[in-house]
Residue, then its C-alpha position, 0 to 999 in steps of 0.5 A: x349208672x355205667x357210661x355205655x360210651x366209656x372206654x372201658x367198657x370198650x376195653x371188656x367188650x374187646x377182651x370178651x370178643x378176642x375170647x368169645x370168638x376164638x373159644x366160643x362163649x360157654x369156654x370162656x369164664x368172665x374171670x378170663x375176661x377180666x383178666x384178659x382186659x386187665x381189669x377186676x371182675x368187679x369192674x367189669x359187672x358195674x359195667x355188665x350186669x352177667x356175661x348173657x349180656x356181654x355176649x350180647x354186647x360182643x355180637x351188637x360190637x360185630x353188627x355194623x362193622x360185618x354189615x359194612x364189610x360186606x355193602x364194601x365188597x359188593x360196591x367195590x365189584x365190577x359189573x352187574x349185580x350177579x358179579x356184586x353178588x359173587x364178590x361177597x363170597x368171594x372175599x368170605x371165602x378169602x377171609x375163611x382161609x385165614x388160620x384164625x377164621x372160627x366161623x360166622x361168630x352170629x351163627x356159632x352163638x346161636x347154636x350154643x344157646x340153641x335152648x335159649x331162644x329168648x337170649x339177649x344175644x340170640x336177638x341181637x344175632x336175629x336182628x343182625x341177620x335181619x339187617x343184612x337181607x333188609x340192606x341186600x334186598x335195597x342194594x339189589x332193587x338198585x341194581x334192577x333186579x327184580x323180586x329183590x327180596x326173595x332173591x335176597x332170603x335166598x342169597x342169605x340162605x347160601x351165606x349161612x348155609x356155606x358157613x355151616x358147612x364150612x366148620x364141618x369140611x374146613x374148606x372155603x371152596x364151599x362158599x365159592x361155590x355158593x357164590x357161583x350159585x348165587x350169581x346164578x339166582x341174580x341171573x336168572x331174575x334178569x330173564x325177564x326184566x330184560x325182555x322187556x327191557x334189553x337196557x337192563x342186560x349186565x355185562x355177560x361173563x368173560x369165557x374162561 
């Protein structure tokens, strides 16, 4: 049986992730995997019994590095919870105009095994999704705003949304705008914690 922790397995999930990522997984053949990590086509199905499940393997590789890029970014704000908010998309932003940026690499997925609901992947691709509104809405609660999951389903549906729009337009000034949005929603939760309990207040915005 295959070791799940041997190097090279990390080897072929490397190679399928460069590729997968960059070509999107229906473009890329596990020969060119195989070959991208130097090693046989045989070795690399004792390691993986088909490609649906190194695709899978390749999202489950992306899953706690994204989650903890974004817990980064909003512990690393300043401010209240809105202006936390807003530096995820900021830096999503900062990161999409990057030449190699091919988009949110869950999402992209997804849609090519759109007829495929039952796919390995697509359920690594849920659960990710899962995970992060699961981690924003506790991140959220913390910093007192109320209705944290709700707020947490709709700052979701803004990330992803700008992402969508995004692979159309090529331009990361949607996801700012998002964001703007989003630290607009976190606001508006503030209305009424804070009349009853003005403590509560986050540092107002400075005007431009």
């Amino acid at each position: 049986m295959p070791d799940t922790q041997s190097p090279t397995r990390k080897r072929i999930i490397d190679a399928a992730t460069r590729l997968f990522y960059a070509e999107g997984i229906g473009r890329v053949s596990v020969d060119a995997i195989a070959e991208k990590a130097g090693l046989t086509k045989r070795t690399l199905y004792y390691h993986f019994k088909s490609k649906d499940d190194l695709i899978a393997a390749y999202l489950d590789g992306r899953d706690q590095p994204n989650l903890q890029q974004m817990a980064g970014w909003f512990d690393a704000a300043q401010g209240g919870a809105d202006r936390k908010v807003e530096a995820i998309f900021s830096n999503l932003a900062r990161v999409a105009r990057h030449p190699k940026w091919k988009g949110c690499g869950f999402l992209r997925t997804a849609a090519e095994l759109a007829s495929m609901p039952g796919h390995p992947a697509v359920k690594v691709g849920s659960r990710h999704k899962s995970n992060f509104e699961t981690w924003l809405a506790g991140a959220l609660s913390g910093q007192g705003v109320e209705e944290p999951r709700t707020v947490a389903r709709e700052i979701v549906l803004l990330i992803d949304g700008s992402f969508s729009i995004m692979l159309i337009h090529r331009n990361p000034d949607y996801v700012e705008a998002a964001g703007q949005a989003a630290a607009t929603l976190v606001r508006a939760r503030y209305q009424t914690a804070t009349s009853r309990n003005p403590e509560l207040a986050m540092p107002s915005r400075p005007r431009a």
